[in-house]
N, CA, C and O of each residue as an XYZ file, in Angstrom:
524
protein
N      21.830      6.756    -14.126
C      20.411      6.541    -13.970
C      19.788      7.821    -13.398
O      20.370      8.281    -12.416
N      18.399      8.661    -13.966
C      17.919      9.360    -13.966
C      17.270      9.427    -12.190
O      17.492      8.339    -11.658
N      16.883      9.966    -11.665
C      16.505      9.934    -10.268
C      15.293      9.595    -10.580
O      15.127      8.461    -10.131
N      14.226     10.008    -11.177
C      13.052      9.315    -11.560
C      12.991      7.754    -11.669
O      12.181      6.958    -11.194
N      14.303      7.534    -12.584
C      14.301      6.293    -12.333
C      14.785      5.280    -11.196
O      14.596      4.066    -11.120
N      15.282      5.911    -10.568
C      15.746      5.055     -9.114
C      14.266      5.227     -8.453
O      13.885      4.247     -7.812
N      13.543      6.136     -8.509
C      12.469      6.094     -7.706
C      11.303      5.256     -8.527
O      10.823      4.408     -7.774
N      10.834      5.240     -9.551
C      10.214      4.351    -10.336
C      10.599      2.604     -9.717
O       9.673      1.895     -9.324
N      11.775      2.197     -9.715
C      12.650      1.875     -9.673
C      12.245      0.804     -7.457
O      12.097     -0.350     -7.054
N      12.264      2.114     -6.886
C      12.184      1.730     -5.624
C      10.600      1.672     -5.658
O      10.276      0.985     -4.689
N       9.447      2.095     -6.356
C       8.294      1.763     -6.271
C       7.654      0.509     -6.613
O       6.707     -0.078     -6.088
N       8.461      0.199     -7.721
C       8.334     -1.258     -7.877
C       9.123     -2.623     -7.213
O       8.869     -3.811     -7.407
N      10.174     -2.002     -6.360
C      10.169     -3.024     -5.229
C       9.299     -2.843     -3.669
O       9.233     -3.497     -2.628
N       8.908     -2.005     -4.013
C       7.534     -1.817     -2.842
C       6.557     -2.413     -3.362
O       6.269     -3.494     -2.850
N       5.628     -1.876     -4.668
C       4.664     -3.371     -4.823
C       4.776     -4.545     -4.758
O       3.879     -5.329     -4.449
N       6.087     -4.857     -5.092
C       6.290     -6.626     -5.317
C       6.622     -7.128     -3.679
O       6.638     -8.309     -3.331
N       6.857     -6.058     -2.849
C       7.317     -7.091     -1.616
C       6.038     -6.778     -0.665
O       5.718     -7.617      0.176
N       5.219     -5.419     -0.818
C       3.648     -5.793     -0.105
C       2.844     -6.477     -0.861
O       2.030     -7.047     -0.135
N       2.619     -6.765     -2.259
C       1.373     -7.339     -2.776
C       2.171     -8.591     -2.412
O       1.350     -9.391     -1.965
N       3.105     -9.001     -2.400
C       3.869    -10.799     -2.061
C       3.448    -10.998     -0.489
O       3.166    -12.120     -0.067
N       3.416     -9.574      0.542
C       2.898    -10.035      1.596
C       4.108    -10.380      2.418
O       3.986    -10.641      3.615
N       5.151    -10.389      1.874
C       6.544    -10.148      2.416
C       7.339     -9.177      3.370
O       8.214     -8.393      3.003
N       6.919     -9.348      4.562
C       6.920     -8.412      6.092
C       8.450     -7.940      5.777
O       8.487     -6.840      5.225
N       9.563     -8.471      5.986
C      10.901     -8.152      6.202
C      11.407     -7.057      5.266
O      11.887     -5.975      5.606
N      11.188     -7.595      3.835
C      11.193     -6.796      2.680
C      10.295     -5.469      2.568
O      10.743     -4.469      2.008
N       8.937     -5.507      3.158
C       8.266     -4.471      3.201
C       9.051     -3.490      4.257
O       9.534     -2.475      3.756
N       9.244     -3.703      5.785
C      10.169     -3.696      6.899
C      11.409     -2.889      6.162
O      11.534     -1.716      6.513
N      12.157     -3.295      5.369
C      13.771     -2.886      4.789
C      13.514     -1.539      4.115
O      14.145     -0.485      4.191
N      12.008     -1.987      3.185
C      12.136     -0.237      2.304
C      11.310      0.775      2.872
O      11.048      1.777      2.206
N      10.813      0.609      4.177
C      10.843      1.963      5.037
C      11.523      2.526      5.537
O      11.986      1.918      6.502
N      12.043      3.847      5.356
C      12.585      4.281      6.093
C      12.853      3.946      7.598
O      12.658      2.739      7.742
N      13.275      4.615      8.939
C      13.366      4.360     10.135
C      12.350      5.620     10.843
O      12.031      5.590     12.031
N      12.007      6.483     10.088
C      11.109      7.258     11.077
C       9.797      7.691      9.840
O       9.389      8.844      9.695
N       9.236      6.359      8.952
C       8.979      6.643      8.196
C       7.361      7.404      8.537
O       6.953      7.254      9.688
N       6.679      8.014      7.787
C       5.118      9.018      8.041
C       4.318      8.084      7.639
O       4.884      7.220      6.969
N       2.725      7.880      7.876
C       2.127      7.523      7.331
C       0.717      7.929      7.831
O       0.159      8.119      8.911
N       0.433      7.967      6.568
C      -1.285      8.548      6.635
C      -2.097      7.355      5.835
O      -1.605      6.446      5.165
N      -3.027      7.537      6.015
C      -4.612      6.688      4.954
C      -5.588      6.641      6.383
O      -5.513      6.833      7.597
N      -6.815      6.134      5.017
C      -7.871      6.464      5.946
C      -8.894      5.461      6.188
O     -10.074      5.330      5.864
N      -8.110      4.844      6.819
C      -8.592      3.319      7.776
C      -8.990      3.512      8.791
O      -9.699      2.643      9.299
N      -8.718      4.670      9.479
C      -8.987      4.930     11.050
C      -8.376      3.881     12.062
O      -8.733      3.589     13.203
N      -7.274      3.379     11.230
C      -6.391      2.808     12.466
C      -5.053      3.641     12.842
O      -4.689      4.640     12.222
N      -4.391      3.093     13.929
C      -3.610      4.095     14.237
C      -2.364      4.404     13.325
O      -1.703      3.394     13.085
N      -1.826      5.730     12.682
C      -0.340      5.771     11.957
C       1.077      5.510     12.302
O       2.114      6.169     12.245
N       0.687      4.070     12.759
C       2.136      3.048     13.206
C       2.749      2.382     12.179
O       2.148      1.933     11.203
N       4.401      2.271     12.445
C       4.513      1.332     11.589
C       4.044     -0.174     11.686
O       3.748     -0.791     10.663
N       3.988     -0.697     12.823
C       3.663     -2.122     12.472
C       2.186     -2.194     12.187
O       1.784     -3.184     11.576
N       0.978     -0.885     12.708
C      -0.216     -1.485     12.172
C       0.211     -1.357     10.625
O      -0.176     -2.283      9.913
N       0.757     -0.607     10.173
C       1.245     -0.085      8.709
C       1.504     -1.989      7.843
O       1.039     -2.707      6.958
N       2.278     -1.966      8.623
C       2.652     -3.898      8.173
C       1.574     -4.432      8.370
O       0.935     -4.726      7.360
N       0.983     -4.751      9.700
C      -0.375     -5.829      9.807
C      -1.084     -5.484      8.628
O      -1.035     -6.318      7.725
N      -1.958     -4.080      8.360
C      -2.891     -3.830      7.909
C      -2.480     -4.819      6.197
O      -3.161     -5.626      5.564
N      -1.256     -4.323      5.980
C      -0.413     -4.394      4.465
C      -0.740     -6.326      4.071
O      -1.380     -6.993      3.258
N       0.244     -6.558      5.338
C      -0.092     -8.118      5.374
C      -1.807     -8.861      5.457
O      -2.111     -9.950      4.972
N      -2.484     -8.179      5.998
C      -3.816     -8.985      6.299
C      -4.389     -8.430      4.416
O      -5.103     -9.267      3.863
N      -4.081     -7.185      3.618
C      -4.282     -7.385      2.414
C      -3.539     -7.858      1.672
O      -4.141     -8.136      0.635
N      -2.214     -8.192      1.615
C      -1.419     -9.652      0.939
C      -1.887    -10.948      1.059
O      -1.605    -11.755      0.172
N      -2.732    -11.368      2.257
C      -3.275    -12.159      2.148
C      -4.682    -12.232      1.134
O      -4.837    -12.927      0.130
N      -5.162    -11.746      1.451
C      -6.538    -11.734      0.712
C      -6.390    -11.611     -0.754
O      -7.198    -12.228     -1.448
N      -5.507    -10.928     -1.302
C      -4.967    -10.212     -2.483
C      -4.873    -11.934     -3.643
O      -4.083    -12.856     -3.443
N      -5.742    -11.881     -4.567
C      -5.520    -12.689     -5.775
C      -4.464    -11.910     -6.891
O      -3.931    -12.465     -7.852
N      -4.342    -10.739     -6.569
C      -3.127     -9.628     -7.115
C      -3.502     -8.247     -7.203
O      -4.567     -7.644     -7.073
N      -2.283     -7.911     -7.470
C      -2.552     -6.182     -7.538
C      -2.079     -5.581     -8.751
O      -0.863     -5.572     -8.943
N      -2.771     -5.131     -9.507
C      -2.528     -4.557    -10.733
C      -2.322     -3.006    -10.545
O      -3.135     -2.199    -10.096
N      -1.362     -2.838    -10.884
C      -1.080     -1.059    -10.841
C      -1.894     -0.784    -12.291
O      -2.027     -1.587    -13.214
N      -2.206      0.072    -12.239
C      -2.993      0.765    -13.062
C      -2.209      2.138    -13.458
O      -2.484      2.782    -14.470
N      -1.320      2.454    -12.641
C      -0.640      3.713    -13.303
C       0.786      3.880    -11.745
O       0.843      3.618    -10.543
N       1.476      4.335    -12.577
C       2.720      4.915    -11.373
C       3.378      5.450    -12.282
O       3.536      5.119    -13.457
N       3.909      6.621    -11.471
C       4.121      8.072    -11.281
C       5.052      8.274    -11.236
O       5.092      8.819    -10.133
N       6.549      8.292    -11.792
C       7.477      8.699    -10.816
C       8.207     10.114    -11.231
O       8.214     10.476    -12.408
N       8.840     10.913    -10.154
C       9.239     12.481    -10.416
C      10.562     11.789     -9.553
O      10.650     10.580     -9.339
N      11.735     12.978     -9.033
C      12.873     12.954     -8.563
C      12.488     12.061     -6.782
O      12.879     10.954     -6.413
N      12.059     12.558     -6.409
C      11.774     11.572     -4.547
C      10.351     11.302     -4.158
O       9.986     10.955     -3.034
N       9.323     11.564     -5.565
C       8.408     10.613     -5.265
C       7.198      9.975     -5.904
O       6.674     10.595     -6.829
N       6.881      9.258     -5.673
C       5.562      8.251     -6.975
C       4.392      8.027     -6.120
O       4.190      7.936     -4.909
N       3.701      7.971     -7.187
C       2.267      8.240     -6.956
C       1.752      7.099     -8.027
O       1.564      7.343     -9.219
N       1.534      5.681     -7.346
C       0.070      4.770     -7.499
C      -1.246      4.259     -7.808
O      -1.851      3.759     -6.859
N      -1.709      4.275     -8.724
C      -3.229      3.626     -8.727
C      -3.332      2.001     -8.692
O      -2.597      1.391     -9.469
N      -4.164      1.291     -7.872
C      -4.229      0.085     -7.788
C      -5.620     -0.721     -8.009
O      -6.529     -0.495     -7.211
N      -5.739     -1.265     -8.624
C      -6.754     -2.372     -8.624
C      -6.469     -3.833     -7.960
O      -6.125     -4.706     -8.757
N      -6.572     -4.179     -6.634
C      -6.330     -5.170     -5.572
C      -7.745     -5.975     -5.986
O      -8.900     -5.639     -5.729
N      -7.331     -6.978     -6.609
C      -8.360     -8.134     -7.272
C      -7.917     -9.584     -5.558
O      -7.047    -10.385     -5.217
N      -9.354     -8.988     -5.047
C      -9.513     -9.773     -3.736
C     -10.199    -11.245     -4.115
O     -11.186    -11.326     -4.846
N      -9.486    -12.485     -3.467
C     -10.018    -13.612     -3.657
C     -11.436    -13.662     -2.708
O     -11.866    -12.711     -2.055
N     -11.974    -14.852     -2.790
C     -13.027    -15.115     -1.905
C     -13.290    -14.990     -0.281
O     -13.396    -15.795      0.644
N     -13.349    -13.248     -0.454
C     -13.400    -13.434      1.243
C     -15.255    -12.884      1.603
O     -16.054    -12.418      0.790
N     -15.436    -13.128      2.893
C     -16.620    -12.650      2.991
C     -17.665    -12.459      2.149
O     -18.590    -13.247      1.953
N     -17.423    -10.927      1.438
C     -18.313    -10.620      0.449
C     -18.274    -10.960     -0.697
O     -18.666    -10.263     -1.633
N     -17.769    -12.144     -0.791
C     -17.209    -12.331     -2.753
C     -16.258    -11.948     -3.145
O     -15.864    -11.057     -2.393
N     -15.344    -12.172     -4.262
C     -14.363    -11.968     -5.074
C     -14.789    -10.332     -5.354
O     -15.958     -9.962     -5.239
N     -13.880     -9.572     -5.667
C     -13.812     -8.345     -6.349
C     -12.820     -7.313     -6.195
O     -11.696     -7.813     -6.246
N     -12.803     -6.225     -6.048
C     -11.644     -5.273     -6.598
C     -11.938     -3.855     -5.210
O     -12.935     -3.172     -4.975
N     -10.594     -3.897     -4.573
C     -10.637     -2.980     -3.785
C      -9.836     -1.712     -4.448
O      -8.631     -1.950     -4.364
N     -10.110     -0.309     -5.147
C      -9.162      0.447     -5.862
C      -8.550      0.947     -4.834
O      -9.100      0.913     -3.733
N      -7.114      1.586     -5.026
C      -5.877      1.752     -3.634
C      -5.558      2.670     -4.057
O      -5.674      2.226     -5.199
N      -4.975      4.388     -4.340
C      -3.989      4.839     -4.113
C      -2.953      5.734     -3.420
O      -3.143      6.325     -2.357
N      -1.751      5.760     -4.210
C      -0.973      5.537     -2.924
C       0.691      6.026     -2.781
O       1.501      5.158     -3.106
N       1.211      7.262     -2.350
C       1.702      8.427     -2.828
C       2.736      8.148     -2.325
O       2.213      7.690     -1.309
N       4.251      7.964     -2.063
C       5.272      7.838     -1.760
C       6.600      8.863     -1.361
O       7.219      9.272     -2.344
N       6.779      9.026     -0.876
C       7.660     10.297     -0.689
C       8.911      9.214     -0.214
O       8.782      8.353      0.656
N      10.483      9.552     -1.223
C      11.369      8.487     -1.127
C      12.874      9.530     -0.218
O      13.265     10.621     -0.631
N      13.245      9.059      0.581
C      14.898      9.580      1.018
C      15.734      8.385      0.654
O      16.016      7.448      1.400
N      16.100      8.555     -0.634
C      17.307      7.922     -0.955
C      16.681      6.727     -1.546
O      15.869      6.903     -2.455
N      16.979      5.428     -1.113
C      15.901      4.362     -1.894
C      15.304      3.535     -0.626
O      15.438      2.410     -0.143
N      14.694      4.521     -0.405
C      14.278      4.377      0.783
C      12.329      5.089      0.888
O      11.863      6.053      0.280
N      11.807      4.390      1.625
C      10.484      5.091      1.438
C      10.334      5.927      3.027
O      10.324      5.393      4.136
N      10.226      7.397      2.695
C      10.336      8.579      4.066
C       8.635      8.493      4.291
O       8.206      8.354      5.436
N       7.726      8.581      3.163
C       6.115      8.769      3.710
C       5.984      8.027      3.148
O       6.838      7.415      2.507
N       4.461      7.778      3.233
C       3.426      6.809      2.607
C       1.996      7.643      2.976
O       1.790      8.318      3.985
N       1.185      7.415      1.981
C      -0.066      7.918      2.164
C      -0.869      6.553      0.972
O      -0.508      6.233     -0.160
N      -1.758      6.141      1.619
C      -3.009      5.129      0.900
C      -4.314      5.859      1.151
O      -4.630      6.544      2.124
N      -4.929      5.594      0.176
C      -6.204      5.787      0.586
C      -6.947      5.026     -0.404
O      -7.027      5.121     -1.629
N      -7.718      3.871      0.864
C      -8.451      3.020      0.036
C     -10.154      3.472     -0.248
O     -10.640      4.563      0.051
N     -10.632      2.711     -0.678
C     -12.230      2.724     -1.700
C     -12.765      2.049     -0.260
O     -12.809      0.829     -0.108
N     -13.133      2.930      0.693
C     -13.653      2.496      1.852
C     -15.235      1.538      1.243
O     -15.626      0.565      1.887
N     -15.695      1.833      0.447
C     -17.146      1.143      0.219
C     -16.403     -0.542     -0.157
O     -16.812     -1.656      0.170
N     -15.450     -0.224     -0.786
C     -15.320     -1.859     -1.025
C     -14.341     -2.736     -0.102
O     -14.131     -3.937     -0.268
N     -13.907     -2.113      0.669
C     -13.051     -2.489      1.991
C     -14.212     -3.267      3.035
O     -14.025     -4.311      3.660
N     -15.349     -2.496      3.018
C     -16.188     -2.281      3.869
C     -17.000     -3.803      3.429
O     -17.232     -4.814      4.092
N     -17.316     -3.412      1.912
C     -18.153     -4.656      1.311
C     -17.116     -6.202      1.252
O     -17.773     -7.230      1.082
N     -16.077     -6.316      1.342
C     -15.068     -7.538      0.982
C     -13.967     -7.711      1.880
O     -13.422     -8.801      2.057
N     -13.537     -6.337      2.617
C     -12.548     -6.840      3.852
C     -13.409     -5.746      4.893
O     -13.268     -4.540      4.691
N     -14.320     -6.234      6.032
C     -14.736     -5.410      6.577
C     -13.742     -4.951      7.689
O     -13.470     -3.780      7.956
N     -13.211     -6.146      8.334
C     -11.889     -6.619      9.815
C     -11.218     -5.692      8.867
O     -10.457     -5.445      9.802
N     -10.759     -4.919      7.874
C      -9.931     -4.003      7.559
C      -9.304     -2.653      8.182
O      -8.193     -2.133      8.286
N     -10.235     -2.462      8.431
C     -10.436     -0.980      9.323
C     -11.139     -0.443     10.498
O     -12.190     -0.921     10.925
N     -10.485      0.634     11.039
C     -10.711      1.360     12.410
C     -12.300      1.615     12.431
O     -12.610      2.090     11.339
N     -13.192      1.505     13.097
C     -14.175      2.316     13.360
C     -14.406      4.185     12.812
O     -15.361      4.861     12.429
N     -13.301      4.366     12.999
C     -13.160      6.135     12.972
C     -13.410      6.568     10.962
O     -13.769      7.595     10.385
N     -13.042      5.338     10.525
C     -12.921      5.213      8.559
C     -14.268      4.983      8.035
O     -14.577      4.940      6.844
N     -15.063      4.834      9.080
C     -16.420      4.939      8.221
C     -17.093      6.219      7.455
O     -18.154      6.085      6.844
């Protein structure tokens, strides 16, 4: 198996165990000192990393990848997160979302969401500092 494809491979058990909202499984394919950036303006922890993940598994009517990326250790994401009825109405938060892999394992993470529609449909989403 091609290394692209182990990483293709480990990207698609990362969507299926955050868009499922599945803490432990999300938990397993991070690394142990894993990076993370996006621009929520909350802090780059792992467990806000989980809360934040989980409070959009919840909301999430699904997540349609729209494109993924994969090279030798890392993939790169586009998402269309089709949000059920929260607050502002049903609609579509776009996500993406860059991966840097050690082994089958995820070493970074970088998201960066469509702050206008975070803002308009999950406002409790984010830090003050992401406006």
């Amino acid at each position: 198996m091609r290394s692209s494809d182990i990483t293709a491979s480990v990207a698609h058990r990362w969507v299926e165990a955050w868009t499922s909202g599945d803490r432990d499984r999300v938990d397993a394919i991070l690394g142990d000192r894993v990076t993370i950036e996006h621009n929520l303006g909350l802090p780059v922890e792992r467990v806000v990393l989980l809360d934040t993940i989980q409070a959009l598994a919840t909301a999430l009517g699904e997540a349609e990848v729209l494109s993924l990326t994969a090279t030798d250790s890392r993939a790169a994401l586009l998402y269309d997160c089709h949000v059920r009825q929260p607050a502002g109405g049903p609609g579509d938060i776009r996500l993406a979302e860059f991966l840097d892999l050690d082994g089958e394992r995820i070493a970074g993470i970088r998201r960066i969401y469509d702050l206008t529609a975070v803002d308009r449909l999950l406002p409790g989403l984010h830090g003050p500092a992401a406006a």
